[in-house]
C-alpha positions in Angstrom: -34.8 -46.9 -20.1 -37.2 -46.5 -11.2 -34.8 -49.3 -10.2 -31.2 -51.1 -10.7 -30.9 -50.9 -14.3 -33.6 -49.8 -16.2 -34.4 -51.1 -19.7 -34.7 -49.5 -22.5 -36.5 -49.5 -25.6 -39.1 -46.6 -27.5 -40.6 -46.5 -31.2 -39.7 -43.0 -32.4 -41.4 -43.3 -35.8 -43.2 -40.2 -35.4 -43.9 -38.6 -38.9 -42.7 -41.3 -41.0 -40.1 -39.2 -41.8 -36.4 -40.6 -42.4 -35.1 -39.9 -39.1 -37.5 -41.1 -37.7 -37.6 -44.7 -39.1 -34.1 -44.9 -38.6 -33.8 -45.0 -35.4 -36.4 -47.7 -34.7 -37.0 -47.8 -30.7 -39.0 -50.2 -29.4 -42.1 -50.5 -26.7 -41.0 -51.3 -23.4 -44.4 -50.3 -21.4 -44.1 -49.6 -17.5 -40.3 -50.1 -17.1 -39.2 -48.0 -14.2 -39.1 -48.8 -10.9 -38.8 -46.4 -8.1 -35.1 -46.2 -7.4 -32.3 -47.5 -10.1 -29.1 -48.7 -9.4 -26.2 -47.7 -11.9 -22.5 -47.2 -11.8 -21.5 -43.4 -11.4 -19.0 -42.0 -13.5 -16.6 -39.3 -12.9 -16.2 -37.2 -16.3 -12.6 -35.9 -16.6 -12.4 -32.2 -16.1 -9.3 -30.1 -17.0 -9.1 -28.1 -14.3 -8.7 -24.6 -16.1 -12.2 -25.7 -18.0 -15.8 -25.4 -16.9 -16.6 -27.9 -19.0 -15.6 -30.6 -21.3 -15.5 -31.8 -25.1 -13.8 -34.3 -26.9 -13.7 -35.5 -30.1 -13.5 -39.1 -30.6 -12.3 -41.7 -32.6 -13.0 -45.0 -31.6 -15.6 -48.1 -31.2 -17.6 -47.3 -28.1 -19.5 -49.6 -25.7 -19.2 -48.2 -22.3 -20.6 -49.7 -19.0 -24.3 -48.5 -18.4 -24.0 -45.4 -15.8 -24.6 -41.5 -15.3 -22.9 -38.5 -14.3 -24.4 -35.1 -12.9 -22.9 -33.6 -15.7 -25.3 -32.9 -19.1 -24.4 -34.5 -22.1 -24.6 -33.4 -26.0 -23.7 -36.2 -27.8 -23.3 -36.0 -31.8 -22.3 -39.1 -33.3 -20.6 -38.1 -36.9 -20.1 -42.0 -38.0 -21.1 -45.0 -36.5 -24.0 -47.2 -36.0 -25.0 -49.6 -33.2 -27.4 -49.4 -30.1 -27.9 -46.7 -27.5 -29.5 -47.1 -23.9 -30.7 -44.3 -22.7 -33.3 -44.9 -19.2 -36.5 -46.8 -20.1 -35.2 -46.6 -24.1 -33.5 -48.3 -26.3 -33.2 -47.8 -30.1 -30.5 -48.0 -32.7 -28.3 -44.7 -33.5 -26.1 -43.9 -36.9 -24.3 -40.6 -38.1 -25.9 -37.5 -37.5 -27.6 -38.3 -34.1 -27.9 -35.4 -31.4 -28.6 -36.2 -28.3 -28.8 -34.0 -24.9 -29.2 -35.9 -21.5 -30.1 -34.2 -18.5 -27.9 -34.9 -15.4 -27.9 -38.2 -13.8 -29.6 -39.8 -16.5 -28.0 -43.6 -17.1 -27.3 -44.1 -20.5 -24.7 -46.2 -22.6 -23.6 -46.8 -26.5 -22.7 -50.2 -28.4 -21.6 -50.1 -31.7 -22.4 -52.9 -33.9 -20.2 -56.3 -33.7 -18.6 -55.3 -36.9 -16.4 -52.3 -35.3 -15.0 -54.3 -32.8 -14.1 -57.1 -35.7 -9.7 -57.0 -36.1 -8.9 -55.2 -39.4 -12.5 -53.3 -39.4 -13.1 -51.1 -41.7 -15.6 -49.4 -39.6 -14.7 -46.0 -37.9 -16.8 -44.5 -34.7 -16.0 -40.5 -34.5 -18.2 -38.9 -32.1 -18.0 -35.7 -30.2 -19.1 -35.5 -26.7 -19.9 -31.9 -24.7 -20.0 -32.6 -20.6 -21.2 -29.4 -18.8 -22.6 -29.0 -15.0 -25.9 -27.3 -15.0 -24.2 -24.1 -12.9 -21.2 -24.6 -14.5 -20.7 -20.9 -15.4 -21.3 -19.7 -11.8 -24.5 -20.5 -8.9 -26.4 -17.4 -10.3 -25.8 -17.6 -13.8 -29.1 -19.4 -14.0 -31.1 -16.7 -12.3 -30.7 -14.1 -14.9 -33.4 -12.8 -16.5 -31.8 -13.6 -19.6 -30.8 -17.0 -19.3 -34.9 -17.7 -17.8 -35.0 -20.7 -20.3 -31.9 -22.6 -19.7 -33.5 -24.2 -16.1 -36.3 -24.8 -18.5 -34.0 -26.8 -21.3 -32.3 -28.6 -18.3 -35.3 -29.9 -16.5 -36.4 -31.6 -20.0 -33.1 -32.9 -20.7 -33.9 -35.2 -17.9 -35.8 -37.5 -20.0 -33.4 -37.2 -22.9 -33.6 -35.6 -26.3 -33.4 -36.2 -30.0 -32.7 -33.3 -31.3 -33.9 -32.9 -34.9 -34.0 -31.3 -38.1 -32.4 -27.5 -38.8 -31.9 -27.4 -35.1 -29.1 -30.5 -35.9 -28.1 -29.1 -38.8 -26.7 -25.9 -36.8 -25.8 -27.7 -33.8 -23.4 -30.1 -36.1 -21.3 -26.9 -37.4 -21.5 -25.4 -33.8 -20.1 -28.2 -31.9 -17.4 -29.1 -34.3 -16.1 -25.6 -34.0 -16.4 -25.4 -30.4 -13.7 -28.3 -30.5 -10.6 -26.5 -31.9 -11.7 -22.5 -29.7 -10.1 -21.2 -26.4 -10.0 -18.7 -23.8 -13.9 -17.1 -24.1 -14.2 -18.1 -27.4 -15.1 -21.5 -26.2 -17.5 -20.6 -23.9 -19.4 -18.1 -26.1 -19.4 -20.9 -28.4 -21.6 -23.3 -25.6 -23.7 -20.2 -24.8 -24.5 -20.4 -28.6 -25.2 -24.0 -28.3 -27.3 -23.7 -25.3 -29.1 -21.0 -26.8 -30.2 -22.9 -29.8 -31.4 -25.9 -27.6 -33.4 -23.4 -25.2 -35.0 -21.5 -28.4 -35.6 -24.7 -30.3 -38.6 -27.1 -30.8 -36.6 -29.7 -32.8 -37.0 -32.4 -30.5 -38.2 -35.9 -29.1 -38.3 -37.5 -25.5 -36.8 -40.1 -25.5 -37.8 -41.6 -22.2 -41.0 -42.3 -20.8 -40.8 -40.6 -17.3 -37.5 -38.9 -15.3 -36.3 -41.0 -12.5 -34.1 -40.8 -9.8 -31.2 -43.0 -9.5 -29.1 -44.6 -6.9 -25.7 -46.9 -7.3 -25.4 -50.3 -6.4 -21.7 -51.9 -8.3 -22.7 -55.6 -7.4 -26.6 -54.9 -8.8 -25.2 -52.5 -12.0 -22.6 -55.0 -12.2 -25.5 -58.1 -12.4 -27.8 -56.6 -15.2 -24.8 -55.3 -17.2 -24.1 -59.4 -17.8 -27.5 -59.8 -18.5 -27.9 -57.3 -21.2 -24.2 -57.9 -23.0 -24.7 -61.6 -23.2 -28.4 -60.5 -24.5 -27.0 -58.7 -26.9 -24.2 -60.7 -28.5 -26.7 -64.0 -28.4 -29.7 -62.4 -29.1 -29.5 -64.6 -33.0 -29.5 -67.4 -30.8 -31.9 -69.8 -28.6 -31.1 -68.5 -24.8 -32.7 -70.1 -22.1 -33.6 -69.2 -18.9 -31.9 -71.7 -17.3 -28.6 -70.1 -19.3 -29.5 -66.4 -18.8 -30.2 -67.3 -14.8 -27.0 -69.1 -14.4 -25.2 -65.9 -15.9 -27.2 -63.9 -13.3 -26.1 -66.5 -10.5 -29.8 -67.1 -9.4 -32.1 -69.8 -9.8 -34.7 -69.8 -12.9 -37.1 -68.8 -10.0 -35.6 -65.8 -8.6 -34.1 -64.8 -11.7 -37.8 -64.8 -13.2 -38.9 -62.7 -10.2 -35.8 -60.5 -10.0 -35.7 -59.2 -13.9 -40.1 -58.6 -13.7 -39.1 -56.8 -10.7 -36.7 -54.8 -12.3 -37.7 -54.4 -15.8 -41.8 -54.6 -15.0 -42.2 -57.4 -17.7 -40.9 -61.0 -18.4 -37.0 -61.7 -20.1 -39.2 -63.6 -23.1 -40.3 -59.9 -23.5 -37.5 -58.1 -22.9 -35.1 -60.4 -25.7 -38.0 -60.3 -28.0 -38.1 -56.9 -28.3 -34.4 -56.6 -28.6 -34.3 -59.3 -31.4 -37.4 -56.5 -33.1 -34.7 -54.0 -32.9 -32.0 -55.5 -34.9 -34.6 -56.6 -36.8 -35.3 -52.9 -38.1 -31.5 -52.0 -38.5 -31.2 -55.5 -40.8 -34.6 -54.3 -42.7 -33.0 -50.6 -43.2 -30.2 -51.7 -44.4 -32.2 -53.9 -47.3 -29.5 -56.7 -47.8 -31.4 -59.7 -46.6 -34.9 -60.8 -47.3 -37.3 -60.7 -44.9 -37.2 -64.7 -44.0 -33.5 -64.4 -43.5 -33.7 -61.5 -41.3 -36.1 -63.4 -39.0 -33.8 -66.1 -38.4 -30.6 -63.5 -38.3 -32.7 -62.7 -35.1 -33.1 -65.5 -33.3 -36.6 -66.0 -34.8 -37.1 -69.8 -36.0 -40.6 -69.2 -36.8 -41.9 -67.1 -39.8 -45.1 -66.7 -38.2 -44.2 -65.9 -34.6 -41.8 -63.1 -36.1 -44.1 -61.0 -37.9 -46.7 -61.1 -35.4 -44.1 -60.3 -32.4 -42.8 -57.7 -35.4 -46.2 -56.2 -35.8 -47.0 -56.3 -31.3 -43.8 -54.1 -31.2 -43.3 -52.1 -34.1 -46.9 -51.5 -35.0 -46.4 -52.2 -38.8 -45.3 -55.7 -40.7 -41.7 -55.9 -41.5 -42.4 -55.2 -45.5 -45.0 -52.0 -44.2 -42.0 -50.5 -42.2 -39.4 -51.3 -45.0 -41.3 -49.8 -47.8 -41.9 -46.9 -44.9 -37.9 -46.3 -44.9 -37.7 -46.5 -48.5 -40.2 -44.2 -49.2 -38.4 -41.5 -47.4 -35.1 -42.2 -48.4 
């Protein structure tokens, strides 16, 4: 998204380009807190491997944790939202992302993948490694000089982008079926391209250091999954509290505490990103879109749309369009 759960949210539309509009993050200023608390989670390790990769077939929307393990994640089809420390934005196929260790993070795919006789597939492969995973002094070679560097700026997550994706997608695909040395030359390769490479975007504000609290990971995971299956819908705070088990009061001061700004904020801005995936997708017009979001004023959505975004609806439609 520095404290108990961090939220989320970034605008990556850097150069206009495609990519870039397509994963429309939104603004969350001044979102970390000091410490956070997150579940930890243990990444299965075969225990003949120094590292780990799967490839995977399935809807995902895992709990909101971290790992001291790195993570390349390339998402081959899906759509839906990622958190990822103070960020949140939407993802489809052909994202590359490398998180640096202990990094919370999570995926949701869209309600429709989870729908009973979906049409909708999820395939994803996921590449686990320890920073010294190929020995305590590996990292003081001479030769391997940049990989502390890659590591250290995986901690604030990155996009990886154009050609550098492109070879990464062949790479890691590969590196799925090989054995024996084979498969490690094959993540030597991969790090080597993201330690050469500029193709890249933070993707959170600042790194932060995290601590785990189950009953306090366990609280703001209700509050963002209800927030994100009612987010088309009028939530109060009396509702939202009484999903928290607090008062309005301390609710109020808890989640400003936590996330640095108001819940008002914090749905708005999720409702802006749906927003953008409905706009991308150019099926709705822009009215019915508003209301799809939970917005029941014309008005109050384009200028909470232009606060967030930066752009009107129709500017960052035509935007999307252009570089299609």
């Amino acid at each position: 998204m520095k404290i108990n759960i961090s939220f989320f949210f970034i605008l990556l539309l850097k150069n206009r380009r495609k990519i870039d509009i397509f994963f429309p993050t939104l603004v969350l200023q001044q979102m970390m807190i000091a410490t956070m608390k997150l579940h930890f989670h243990k990444v299965p390790m075969q225990i003949q491997s120094s590292f780990s990769i799967h490839h995977n077939i399935m809807p995902f929307g895992t709990m909101w944790h971290c790992h001291p393990e790195l993570e390349l994640h390339y998402i081959i089809k899906g759509e839906g939202v990622r958190f990822i420390g103070d960020n949140i934005s939407n993802f489809s196929a052909g994202e590359f992302v490398l998180l640096g260790e202990n990094l919370p993070h999570t995926w949701h795919c869209k309600e429709d993948y989870f729908q009973d006789k979906s049409n909708h597939e999820v395939e994803a492969v996921v590449l686990h490694f320890l920073p010294n995973c190929m020995g305590d002094d590996f990292l003081l070679l001479p030769e391997a000089r940049f990989l502390p560097k890659l590591f250290e700026k995986a901690k604030r997550g990155l996009l990886i982008i154009n050609e550098t994706r492109e070879k990464l997608a062949a790479l890691i695909m590969s590196a799925t079926k090989l054995e024996n040395l084979d498969r490690l030359i094959a993540l030597l390769s991969i790090l080597k391209i993201l330690s050469e490479t500029n193709d890249y975007q933070l993707i959170t504000k600042t790194q932060s250091i995290y601590h785990s609290d189950e009953y306090e990971t366990e609280r703001m995971n209700l509050v963002c999954n209800y927030t994100l299956s009612n987010y088309a819908n009028a939530i109060s705070l009396e509702e939202i509290a009484n999903i928290s088990n607090l008062t309005v009061t301390s609710f109020c001061r808890y989640f400003k505490l936590i996330a640095k700004k108001s819940y008002y904020n914090f749905l708005t801005e999720i409702r802006i990103s749906h927003a953008c995936r409905f706009l991308i997708e150019d099926k709705l017009t822009i009215d019915q879109i508003a209301y799809r979001c939970g917005f029941c004023n014309i008005s109050n959505f384009y200028r909470q749309f232009k606060k967030v975004i930066g752009v009107t609806p129709l500017t960052y439609k035509r935007e999307y369009l252009k570089a299609e």
